[in-house]
N, C-alpha and C positions, 0 to 999 in steps of 0.2 A: 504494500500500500504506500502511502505516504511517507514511511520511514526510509525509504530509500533515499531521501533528498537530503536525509540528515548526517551534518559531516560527523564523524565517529572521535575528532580528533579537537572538535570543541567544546569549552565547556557549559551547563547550564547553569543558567542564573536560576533563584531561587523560585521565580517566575512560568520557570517552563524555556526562556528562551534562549536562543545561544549568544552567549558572548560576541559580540564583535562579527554574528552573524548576519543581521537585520541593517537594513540601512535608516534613518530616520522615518521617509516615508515608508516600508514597508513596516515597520514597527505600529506608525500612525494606525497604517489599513488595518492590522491584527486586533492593533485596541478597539478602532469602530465597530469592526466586523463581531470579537467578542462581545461587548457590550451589547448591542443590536442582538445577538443569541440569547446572552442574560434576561434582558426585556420580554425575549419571547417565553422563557422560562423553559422548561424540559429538559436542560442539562444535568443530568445526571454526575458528573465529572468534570468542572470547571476547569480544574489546572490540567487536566488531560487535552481536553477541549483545547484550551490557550495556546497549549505546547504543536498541538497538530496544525492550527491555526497558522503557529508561528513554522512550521516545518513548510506548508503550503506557501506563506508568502519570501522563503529560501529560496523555493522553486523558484523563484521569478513569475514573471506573467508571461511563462508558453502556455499551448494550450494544455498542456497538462497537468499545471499548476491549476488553468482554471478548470480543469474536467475533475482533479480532484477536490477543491471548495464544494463544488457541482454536486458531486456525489456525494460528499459528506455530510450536506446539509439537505441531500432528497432524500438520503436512506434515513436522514431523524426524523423530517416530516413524515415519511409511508412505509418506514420498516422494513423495507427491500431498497436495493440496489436501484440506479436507474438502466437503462439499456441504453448499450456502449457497444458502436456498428460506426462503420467509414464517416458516413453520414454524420453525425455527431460528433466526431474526432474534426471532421470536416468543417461544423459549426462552430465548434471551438476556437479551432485557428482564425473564423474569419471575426469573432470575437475579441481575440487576443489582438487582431489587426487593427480594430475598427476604436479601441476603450486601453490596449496598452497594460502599462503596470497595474490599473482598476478593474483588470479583466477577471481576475481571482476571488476579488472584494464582492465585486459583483455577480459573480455568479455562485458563489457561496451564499450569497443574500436571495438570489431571487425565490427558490423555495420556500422561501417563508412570505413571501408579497400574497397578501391577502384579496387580491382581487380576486373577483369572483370568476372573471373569465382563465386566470390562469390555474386556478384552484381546481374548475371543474375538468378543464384539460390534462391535469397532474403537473404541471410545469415544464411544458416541454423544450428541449434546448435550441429546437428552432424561432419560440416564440420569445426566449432570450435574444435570441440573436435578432430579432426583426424589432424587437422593441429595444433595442441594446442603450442607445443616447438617453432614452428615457425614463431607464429602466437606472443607468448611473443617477441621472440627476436625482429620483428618487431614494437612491441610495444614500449620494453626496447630502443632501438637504435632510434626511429624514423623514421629510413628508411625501406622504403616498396620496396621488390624485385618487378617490376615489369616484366609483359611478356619480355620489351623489353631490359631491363636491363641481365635476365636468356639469352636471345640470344645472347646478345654481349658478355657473359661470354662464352658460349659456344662457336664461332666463333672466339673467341681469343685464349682459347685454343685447335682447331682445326688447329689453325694456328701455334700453338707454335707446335705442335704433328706432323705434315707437314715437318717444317722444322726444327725439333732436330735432326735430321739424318744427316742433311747436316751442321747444327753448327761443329757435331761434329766433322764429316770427316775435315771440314774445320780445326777445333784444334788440331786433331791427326795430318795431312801436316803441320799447324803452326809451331806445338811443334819438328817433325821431320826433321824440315830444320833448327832450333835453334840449334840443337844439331849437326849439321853438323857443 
């Protein structure tokens, strides 16, 4: 599994992480990505959890690094493995292309995205990959668009598009009796 990325020859910190293994930012991602886990609660194994975490972002962000975040955080949500075929190996890489060193971050995270359309799918690593940009930003910020949240955006400005016509006329009369 993951422990193959783990160099044999350094040491850990009290932490779970290696030594002079992590660079600033993949230490960053380890913390977020941990914490984000905590929040969703079901670890059973914290400092196990941290240290694997931290083995994953050693990896770098090939797609490998991100197929294993991938795995380790679909097999917690559904108990099984995911399935791992060209195709998916495939998706990975154009992940790792498209999102970079956040490509581990992120797709360690995406299994746990509670939208309903990825939920009812199982999270599939193609619907990572096609929602990839926004699928980071939701990662990077914390906040998850939901359905209900996209409809109040929309109905707000349906509302605003309703009545700019009539602001306006209202401002043109305003400004035309000022100048009288």
């Amino acid at each position: 599994m993951v422990d193959r990325h783990q160099n044999p020859k350094s040491k850990k910190s009290k932490d779970g992480l290696q030594d002079g293994g992590l660079s600033d930012d993949q230490t960053a991602l380890v913390e977020v990505t941990f914490q984000a886990a905590m929040e969703g609660g079901g670890i059973k194994n914290p400092a196990a959890y941290k240290t694997k975490l931290a083995h994953l972002a050693a990896a770098g962000a090939g797609a490998e690094g991100a197929w294993d975040a991938y795995s380790l955080a679909y097999e917690r949500r559904y108990g099984v493995p995911p399935v791992r075929n060209d195709r998916s190996d495939a998706q990975m890489r154009q992940l790792v292309s498209r999102l970079g060193a956040e490509a581990p971050a992120v797709a360690g995270w995406y299994p746990r995205h509670t939208n309903a359309f990825y939920v009812r799918a199982k999270h599939p690593v193609d619907w990572l990959l096609r929602d990839a940009e926004g699928l980071r930003t939701e990662w990077a910020t914390g906040r998850i668009t939901t359905n209900t949240k996209a409809c109040q955006v929309d109905r707000k400005q349906a509302t605003l598009n309703a009545f700019a016509p009539l602001l306006a006329q209202a401002e043109a009369v305003e400004k035309e009796q000022e100048e009288r």
